[in-house]
C-alpha positions as CSV (number, residue, x, y, z in Angstrom):
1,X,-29.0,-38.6,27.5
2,X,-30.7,-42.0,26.2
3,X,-32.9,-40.0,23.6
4,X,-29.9,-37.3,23.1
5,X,-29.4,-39.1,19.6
6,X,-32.5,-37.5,18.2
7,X,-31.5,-34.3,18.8
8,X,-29.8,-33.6,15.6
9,X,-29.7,-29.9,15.2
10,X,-31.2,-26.7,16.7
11,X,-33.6,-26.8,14.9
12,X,-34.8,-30.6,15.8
13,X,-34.1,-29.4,19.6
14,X,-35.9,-26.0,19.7
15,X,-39.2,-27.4,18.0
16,X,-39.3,-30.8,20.1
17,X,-42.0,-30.9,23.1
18,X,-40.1,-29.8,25.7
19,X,-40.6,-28.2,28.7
20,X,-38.5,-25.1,29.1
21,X,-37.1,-24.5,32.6
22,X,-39.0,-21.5,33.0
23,X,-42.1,-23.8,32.7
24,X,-40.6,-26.9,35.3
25,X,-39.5,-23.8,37.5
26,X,-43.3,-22.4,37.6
27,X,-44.7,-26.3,37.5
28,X,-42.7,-27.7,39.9
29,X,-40.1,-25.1,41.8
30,X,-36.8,-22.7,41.7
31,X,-35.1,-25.6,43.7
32,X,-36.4,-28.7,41.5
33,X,-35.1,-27.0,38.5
34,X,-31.9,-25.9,40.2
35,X,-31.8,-29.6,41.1
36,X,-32.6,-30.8,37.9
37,X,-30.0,-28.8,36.2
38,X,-27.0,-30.1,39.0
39,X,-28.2,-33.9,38.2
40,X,-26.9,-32.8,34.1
41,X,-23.8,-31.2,35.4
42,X,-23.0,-33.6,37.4
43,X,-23.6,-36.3,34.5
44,X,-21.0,-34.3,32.8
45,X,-18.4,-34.0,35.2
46,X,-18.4,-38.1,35.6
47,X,-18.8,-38.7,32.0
48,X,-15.8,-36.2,30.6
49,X,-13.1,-37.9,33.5
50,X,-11.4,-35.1,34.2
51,X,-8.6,-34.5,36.5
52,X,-10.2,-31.5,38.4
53,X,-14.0,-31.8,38.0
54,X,-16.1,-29.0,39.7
55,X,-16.8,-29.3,43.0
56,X,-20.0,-30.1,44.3
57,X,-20.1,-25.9,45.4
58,X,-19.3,-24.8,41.8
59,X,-22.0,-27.3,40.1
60,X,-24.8,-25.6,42.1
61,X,-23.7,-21.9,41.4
62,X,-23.5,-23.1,37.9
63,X,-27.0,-24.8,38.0
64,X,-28.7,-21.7,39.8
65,X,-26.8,-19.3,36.9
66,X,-28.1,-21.6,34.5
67,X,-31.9,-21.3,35.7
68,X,-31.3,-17.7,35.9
69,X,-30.0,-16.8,32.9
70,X,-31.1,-19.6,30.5
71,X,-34.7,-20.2,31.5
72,X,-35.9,-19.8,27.5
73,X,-34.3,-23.2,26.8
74,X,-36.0,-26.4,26.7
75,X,-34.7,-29.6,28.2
76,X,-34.3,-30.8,24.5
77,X,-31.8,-27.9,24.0
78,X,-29.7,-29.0,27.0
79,X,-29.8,-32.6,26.2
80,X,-28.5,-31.2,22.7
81,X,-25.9,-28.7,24.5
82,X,-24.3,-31.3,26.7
83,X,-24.3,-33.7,23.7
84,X,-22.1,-31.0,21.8
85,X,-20.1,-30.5,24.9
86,X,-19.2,-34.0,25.0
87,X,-18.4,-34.3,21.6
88,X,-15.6,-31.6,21.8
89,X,-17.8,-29.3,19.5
90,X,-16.8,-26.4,22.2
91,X,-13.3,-27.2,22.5
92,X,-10.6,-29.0,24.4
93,X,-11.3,-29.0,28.6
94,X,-7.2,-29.3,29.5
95,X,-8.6,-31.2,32.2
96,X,-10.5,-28.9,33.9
97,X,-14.2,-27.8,34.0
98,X,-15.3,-24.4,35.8
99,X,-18.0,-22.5,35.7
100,X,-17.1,-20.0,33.2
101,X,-16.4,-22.6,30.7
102,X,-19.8,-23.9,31.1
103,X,-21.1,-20.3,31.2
104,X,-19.2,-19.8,28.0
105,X,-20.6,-22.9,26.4
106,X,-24.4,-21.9,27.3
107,X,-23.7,-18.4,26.0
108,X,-22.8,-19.8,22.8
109,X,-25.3,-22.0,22.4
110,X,-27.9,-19.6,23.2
111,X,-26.4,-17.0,21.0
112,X,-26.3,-19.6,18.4
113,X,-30.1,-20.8,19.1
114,X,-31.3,-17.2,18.7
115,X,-30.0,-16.1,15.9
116,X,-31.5,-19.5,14.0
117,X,-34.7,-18.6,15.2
118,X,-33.9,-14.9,14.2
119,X,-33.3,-16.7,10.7
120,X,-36.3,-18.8,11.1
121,X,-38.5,-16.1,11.7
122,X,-37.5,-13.7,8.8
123,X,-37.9,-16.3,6.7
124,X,-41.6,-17.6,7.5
125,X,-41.8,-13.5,7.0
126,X,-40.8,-13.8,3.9
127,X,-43.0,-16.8,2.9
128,X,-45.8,-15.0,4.4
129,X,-45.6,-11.7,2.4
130,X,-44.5,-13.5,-0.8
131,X,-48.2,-14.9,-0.7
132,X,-49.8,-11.2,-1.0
133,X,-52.0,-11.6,-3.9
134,X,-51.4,-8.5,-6.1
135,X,-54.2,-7.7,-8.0
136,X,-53.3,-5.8,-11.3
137,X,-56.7,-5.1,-12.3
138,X,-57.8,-3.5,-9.0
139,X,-54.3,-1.4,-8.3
140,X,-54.6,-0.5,-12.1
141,X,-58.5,1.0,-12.1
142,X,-57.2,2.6,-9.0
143,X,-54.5,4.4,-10.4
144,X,-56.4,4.9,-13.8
145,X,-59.3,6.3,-12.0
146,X,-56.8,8.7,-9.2
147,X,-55.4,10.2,-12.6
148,X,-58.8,10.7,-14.1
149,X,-59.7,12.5,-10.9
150,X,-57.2,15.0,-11.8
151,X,-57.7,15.9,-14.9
């Protein structure tokens, strides 16, 4: 979480060079990622204090889940994620983490990171057809000379 800071945004974390887990998955293994992804849970369970933190069963169902479902996202997205999660920006805990809560927090966030880049994507559309040159001498002789055609 050292270089968390940086990560101000979704933006900031989806365009840093990262490795997604898909890619350490492929590059290193299913079980280094899995592993990978139990050292951050278990980084949250110490740093949040809570009175019933998962158990050392529930953080690897949660990590393999995770690697399952969420393999699109970078490490710079979960060292953004688990930045929000510590802040409160998901909510209150009551004292407790499971893994539906943190199921429901990476749903979320991945909800949230796709439609920016939904967003993102229409608008670098737009930018991209906006710079169509539209030649009104050509179109014109062309519809001047289609008319002409028919007469």
């Amino acid at each position: 979480m050292q270089h968390a800071g940086k990560l101000t945004s979704i933006e900031v974390a989806m365009n840093a060079p990262a490795p997604t887990l898909g890619t350490i998955q492929r590059e290193k293994s299913r079980d280094f990622t899995i592993g990978l992804v139990m050292g951050w849970l278990v980084y949250l369970n110490d740093i949040l204090n809570l009175n019933k933190p998962m158990t050392e069963d529930q953080i690897e169902l949660c990590a393999i889940e995770v690697t399952d479902e969420y393999y699109s996202l970078k490490m710079s997205d979960l060292a953004f994620l688990f930045r929000k999660i510590i802040a409160g920006h998901y909510g209150e805990f009551y004292e407790s983490l499971t893994i539906s809560k943190m199921l429901t927090f990476f749903r979320d966030y991945f909800d949230e990171r796709c439609q920016y880049a939904e967003q993102q994507a229409m608008r670098q559309h737009a930018d991209f057809s906006g710079q169509d040159e539209f030649n009104y001498s050509r179109n014109f002789q062309r519809i001047w000379t289609a008319k002409s055609r028919k007469s």
